[in-house]
C-alpha positions as CSV (number, residue, x, y, z in Angstrom):
1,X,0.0,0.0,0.0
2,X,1.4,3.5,-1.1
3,X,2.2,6.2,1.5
4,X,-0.3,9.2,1.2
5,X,-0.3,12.3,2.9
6,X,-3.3,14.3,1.8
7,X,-4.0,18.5,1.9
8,X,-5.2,18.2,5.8
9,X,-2.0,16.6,7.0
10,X,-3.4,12.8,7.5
11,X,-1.0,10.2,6.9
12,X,-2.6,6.6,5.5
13,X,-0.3,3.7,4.6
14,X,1.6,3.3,7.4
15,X,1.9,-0.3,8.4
16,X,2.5,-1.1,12.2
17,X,6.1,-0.4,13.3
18,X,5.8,2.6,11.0
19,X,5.8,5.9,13.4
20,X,4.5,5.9,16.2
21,X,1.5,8.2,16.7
22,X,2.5,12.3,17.5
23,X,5.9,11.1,15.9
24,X,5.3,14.1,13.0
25,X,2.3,16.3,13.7
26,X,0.4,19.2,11.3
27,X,2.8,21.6,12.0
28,X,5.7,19.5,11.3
29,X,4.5,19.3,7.6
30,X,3.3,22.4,7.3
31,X,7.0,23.9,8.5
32,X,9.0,21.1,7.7
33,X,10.5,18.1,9.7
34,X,13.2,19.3,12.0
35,X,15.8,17.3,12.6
36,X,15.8,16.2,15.8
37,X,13.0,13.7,14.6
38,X,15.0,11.9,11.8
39,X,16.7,9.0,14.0
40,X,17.8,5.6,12.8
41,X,18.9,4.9,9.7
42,X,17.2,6.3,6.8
43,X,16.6,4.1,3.5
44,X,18.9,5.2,0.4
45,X,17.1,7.3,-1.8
46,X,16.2,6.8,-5.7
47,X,15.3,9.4,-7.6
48,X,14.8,7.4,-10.3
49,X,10.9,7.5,-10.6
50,X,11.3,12.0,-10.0
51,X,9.2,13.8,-12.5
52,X,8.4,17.5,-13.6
53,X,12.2,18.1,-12.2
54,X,13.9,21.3,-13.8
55,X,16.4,20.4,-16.4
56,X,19.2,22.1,-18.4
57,X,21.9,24.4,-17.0
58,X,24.1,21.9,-15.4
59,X,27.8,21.4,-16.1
60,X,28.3,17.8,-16.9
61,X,31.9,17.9,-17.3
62,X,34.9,20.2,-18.0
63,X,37.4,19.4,-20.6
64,X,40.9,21.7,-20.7
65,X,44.2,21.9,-23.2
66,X,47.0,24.1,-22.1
67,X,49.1,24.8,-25.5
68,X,52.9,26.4,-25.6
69,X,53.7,26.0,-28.4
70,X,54.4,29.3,-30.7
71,X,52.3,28.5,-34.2
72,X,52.0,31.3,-36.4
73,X,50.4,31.7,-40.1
74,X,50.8,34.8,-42.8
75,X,47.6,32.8,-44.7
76,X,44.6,34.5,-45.5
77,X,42.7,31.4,-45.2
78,X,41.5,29.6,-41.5
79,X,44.7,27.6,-40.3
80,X,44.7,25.6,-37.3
81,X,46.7,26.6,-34.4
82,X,47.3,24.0,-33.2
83,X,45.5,24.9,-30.0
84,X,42.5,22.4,-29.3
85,X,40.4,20.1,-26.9
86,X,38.2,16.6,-27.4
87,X,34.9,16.2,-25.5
88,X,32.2,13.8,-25.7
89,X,28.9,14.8,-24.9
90,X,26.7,12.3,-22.6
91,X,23.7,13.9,-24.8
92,X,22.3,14.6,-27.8
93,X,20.6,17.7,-26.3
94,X,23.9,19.0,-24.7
95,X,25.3,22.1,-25.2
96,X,29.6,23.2,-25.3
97,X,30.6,26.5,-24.2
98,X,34.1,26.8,-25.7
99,X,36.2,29.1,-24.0
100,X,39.6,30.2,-25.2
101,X,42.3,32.5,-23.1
102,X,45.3,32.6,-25.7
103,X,48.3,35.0,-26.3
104,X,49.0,36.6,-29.6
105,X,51.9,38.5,-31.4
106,X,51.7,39.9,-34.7
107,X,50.9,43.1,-36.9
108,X,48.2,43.7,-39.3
109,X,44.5,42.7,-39.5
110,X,44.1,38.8,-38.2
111,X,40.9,36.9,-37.8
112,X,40.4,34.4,-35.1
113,X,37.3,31.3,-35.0
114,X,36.4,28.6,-33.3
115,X,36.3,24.9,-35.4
116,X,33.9,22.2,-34.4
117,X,36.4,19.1,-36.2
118,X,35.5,20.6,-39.8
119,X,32.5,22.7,-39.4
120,X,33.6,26.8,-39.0
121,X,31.1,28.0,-36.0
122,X,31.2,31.4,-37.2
123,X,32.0,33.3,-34.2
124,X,34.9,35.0,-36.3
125,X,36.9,37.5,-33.7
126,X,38.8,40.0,-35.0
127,X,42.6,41.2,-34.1
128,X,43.5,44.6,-35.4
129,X,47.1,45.4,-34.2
130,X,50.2,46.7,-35.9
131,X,53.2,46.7,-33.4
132,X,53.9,43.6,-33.0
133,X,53.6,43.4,-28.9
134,X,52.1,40.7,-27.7
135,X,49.1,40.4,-25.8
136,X,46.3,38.2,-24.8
137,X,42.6,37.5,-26.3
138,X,40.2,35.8,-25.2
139,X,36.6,34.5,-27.0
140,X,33.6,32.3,-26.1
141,X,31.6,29.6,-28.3
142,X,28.2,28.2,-27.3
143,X,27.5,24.8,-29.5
144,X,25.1,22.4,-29.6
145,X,26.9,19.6,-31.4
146,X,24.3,16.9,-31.5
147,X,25.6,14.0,-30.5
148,X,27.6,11.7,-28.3
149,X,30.7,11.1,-30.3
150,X,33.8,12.8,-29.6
151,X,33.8,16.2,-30.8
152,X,37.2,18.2,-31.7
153,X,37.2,22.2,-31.1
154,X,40.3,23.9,-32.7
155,X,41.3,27.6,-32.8
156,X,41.9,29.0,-36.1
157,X,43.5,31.9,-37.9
158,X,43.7,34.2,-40.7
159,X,45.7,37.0,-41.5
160,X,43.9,39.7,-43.7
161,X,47.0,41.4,-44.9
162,X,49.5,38.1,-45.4
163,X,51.5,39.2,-42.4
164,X,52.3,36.7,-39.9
165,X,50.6,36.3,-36.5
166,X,52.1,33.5,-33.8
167,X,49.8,32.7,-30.7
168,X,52.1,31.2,-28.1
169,X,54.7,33.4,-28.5
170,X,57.8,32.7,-26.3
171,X,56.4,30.1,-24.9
172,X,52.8,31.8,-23.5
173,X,50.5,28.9,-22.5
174,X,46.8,29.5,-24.1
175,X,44.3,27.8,-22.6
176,X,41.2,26.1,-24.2
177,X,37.9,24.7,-22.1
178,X,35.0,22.8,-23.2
179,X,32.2,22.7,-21.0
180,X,29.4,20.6,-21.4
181,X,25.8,21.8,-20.5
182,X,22.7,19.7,-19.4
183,X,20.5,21.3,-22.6
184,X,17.8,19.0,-21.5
């Protein structure tokens, strides 16, 4: 027989051995149990059979690549850095947020993006600079990749003017996260 507790605060259900009568009154479920009443040990809980829960929002896991190593193009088409991270999504319905922190030297007009394996996300982030000093950048991605097989985010480059651009220069760690959302 299933426990019920109905709007007035009656209990029916409860076989002998249960709670003893004035164990939990109206007040006590109208205000909560307090703890002083929970004794013994309490039987593991499965929330298997929870419904109506709010979904989404929750980080599943956290993926990170550090990178050192100084990789620089004069192309005016994407290149690969070099600077990337694998994830595999436990959902379809997951989302990434792809976040990159990387340092940059170079002159000239250069365009940064964000590479799911082949697929250009489009979130193109553009570097105007023309002494040559380096600095640091940083850029974000949301994705919703689709599926539960390893997925491969890259950082790209391309220089508009042909001259060269190195991320990594002397040695400057970039760093690139993958963080997989509950999208459900």
């Amino acid at each position: 027989m299933a426990i019920t507790i109905n709007g007035s605060g009656t209990i029916t259900g409860v076989s002998a051995g249960g709670l003893p009568d004035g164990s939990i009154t109206n007040d006590d479920l109208a205000t909560g149990i307090s703890a002083s009443k929970l004794t013994g040990t309490l039987p593991a809980i499965d929330g298997s059979a929870l419904t109506n829960l709010p979904g989404g929002g929750k980080v599943l896991q956290v993926v990170t690549t550090l990178y050192a190593t100084q990789a620089g193009t004069s192309s005016t088409s994407f290149t690969a850095t070099g600077l990337e991270v694998n994830i595999t999504p436990s959902a379809t319905t997951s989302k990434i947020l792809v976040m990159v922190t990387c340092g940059f030297e170079g002159s000239g007009n250069h365009i940064f993006t964000i590479y799911r394996d082949s697929t250009n996300l489009g979130n193109n982030w553009g570097w105007g600079y023309h002494s040559g000093a380096a600095n640091v950048f940083g850029m974000n991605c949301l994705d919703s990749p689709s599926t539960t097989s390893q997925v491969t985010y890259t950082l790209y480059q391309r220089n508009n003017n042909g001259s060269e651009g190195r991320i990594c220069p002397n040695g400057a760690v970039s760093t690139i996260i993958a963080m997989e959302i509950d999208g459900s």
